[in-house]
C-alpha positions as CSV (number, residue, x, y, z in Angstrom):
1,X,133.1,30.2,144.5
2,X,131.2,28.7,141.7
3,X,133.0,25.4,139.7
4,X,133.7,26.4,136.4
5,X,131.8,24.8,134.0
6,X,133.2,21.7,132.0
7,X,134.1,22.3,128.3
8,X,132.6,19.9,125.7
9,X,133.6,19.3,122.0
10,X,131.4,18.7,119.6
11,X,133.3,15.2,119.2
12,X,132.0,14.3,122.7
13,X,128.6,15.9,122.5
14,X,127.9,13.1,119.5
15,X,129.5,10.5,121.5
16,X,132.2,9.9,118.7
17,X,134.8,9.9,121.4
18,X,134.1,6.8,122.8
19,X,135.0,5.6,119.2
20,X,137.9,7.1,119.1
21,X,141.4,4.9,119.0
22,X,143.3,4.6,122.4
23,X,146.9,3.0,123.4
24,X,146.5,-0.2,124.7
25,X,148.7,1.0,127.8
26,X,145.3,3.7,128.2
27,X,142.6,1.2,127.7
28,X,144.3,-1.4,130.4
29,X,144.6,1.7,133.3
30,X,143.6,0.7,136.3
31,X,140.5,1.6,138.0
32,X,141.2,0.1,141.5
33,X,144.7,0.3,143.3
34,X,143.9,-3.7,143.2
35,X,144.6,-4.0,139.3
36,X,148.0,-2.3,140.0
37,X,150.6,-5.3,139.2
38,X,154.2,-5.2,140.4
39,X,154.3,-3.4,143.5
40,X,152.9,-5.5,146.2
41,X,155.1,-4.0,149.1
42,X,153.5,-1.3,148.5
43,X,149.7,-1.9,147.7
44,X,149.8,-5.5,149.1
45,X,147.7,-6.7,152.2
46,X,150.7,-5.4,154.5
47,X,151.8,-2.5,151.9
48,X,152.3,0.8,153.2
49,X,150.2,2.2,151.1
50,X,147.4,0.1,152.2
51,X,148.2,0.7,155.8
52,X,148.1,4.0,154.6
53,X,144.5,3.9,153.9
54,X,143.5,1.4,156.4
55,X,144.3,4.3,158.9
56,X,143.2,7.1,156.4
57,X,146.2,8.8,157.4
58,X,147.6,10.0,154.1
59,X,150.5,12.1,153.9
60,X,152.6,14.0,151.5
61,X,154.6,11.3,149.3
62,X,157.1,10.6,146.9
63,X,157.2,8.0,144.1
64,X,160.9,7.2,143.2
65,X,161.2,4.6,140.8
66,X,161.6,4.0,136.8
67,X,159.6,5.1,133.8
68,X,156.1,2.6,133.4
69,X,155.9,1.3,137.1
70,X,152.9,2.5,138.1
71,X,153.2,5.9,140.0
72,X,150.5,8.1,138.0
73,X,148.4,5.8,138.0
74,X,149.0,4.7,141.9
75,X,148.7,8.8,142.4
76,X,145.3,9.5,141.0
77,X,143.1,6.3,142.6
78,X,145.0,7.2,145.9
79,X,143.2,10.6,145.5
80,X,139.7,8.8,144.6
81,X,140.1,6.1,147.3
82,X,140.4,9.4,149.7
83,X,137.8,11.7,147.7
84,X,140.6,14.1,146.8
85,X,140.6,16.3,144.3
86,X,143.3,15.5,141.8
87,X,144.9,17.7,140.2
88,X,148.3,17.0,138.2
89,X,150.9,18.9,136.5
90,X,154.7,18.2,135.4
91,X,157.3,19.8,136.6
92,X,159.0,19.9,132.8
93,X,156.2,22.4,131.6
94,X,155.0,24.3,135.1
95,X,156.8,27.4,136.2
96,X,156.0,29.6,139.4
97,X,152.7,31.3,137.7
98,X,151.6,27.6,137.2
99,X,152.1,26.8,141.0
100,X,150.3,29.6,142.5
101,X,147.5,29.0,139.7
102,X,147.4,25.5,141.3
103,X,147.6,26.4,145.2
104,X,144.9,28.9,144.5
105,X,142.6,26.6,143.3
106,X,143.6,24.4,146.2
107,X,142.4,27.1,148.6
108,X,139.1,27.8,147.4
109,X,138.7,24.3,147.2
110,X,139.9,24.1,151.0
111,X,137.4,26.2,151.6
112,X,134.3,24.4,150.6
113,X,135.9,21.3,152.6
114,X,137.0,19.6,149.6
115,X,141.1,18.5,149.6
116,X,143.4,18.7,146.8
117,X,145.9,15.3,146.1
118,X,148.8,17.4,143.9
119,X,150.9,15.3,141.5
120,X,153.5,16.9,140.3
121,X,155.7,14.7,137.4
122,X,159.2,14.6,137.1
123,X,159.1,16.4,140.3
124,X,163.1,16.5,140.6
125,X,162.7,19.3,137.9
126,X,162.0,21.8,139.8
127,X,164.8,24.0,141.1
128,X,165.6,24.7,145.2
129,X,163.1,27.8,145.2
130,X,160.3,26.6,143.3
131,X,160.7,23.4,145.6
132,X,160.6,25.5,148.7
133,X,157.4,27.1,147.4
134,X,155.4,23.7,148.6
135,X,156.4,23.6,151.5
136,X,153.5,26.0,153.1
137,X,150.6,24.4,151.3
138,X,151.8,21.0,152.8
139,X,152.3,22.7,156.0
140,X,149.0,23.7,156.3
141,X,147.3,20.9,154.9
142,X,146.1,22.8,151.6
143,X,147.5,20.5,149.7
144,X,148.4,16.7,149.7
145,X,152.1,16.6,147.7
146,X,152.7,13.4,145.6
147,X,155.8,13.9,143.9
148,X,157.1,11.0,141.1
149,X,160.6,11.3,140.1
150,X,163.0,8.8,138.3
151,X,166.0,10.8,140.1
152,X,167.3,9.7,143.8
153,X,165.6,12.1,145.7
154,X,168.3,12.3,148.4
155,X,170.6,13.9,145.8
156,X,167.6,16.2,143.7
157,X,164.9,17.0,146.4
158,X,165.5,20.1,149.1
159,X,166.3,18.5,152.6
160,X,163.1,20.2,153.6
161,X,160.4,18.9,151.3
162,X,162.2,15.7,151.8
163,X,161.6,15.8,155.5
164,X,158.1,16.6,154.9
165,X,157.1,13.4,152.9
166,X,158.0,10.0,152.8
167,X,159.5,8.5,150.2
168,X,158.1,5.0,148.8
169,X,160.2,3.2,145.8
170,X,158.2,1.6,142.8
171,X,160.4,-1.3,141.4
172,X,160.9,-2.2,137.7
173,X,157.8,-5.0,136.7
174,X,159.4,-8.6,137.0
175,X,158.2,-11.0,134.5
176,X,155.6,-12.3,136.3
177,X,153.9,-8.4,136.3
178,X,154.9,-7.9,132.7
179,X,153.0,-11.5,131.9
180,X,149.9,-10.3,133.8
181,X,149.9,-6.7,131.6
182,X,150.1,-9.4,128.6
183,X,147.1,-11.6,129.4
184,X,145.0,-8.5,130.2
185,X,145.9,-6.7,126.9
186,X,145.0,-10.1,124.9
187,X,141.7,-10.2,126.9
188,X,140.8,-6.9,126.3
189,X,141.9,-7.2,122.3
190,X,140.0,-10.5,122.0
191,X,143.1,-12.3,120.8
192,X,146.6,-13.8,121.4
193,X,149.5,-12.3,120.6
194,X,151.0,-14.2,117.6
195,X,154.1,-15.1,119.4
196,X,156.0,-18.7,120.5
197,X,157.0,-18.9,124.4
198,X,160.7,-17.7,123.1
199,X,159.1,-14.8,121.7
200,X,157.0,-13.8,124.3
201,X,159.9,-13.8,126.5
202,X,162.0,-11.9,124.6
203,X,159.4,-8.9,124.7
204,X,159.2,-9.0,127.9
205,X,162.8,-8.5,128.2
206,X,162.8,-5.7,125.4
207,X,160.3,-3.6,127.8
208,X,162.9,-4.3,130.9
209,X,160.6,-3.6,133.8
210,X,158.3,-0.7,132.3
211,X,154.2,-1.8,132.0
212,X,153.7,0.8,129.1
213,X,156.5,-0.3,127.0
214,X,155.3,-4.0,127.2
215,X,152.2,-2.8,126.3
216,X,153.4,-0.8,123.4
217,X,155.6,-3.6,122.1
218,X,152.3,-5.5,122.2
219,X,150.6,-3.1,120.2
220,X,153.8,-3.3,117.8
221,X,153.2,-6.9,117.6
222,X,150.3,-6.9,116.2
223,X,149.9,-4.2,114.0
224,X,152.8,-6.0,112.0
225,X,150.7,-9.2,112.0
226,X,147.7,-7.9,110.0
């Protein structure tokens, strides 16, 4: 099957979207599971997700843990550190026409020995049948599920997708993470952020435990400065 050609606006055929303004939680994303701050049990030198790897023996997951910890981001470089396709949706906008759209895709994509890394957002959203229909694409190895949800998935996830995937928690960032997210930002903007220690502290306490809103407040911080 031939790969559908990639669409280009005329904004990015004159290179004016590299211009363009980003969010300063977009312009600090990872590029290597290394930059990922706050979840070393996970992505440390004994994480599971780096035995994971080590063992290239990655399964179908799912990310449990707050909003601004990590697990998009974690999702899509687990897919290029195992040259999986990734492909993402969101359980909040996807319906069933959506799913077989995606599984299809997945197929033909099987087919040319190419693997797909699913990601499916706010994966808790889906109801018991729509969850059941995953369960034969993991099965058969068509696709690799990685499911993020904010929800306990012992109370919002069928007992049979559950028993199909392991579940791995992402915890809030401590201050230590949040502080790391901080100095990066200011390197990356060239400048400190026009706050006293007290200050400081206080926004990281305002973004309690989530890397984008730290980053936001940030931002925030010094737009009202100029």
């Amino acid at each position: 099957m031939a790969a559908r050609p990639k669409t280009t606006t005329l904004f990015q055929a004159a290179g004016l979207d590299k211009d363009a303004p980003r969010p300063l939680a977009d312009k600090l994303r990872p590029a290597r599971l290394a930059e990922v701050v706050g979840q070393d049990h996970l992505l440390g030198s004994d994480g599971a997700l780096t035995r994971m790897l080590e063992t290239r023996s990655l399964g179908s997951l799912i990310f449990w843990g707050p909003p601004g910890t990590g697990k998009t981001t974690v999702a899509r470089l687990l897919a290029k550190e195992t040259d999986l396709h990734f492909e993402q949706i969101s359980a909040v906008f996807s319906g069933v026409a959506d799913l077989k759209r995606v599984f299809d895709a997945a197929r033909a994509r099987r087919e040319t020995g190419r693997g797909t890394l699913l990601f499916v957002d706010e994966v808790h959203r889906f109801n018991r049948a729509q969850q059941d229909s995953f369960l034969p694409v993991m099965e058969d190895g068509t696709v690799v599920l990685v499911g993020a949800t904010t929800e306990n998935p012992s109370f919002e996830l069928n007992a049979a997708l559950l028993s199909r995937a392991r579940v791995l928690i992402f915890k809030p960032l401590d201050a230590d993470a949040l502080e790391k997210l901080l100095i990066r930002a200011e390197a990356i903007e060239g400048k400190q952020l026009p706050l006293d220690d007290e200050a400081r502290q206080s926004l990281m306490r305002m973004a309690d435990g989530d890397g984008r809103a730290v980053l936001t407040l940030a931002e925030e911080v010094w737009r009202a400065a100029r």
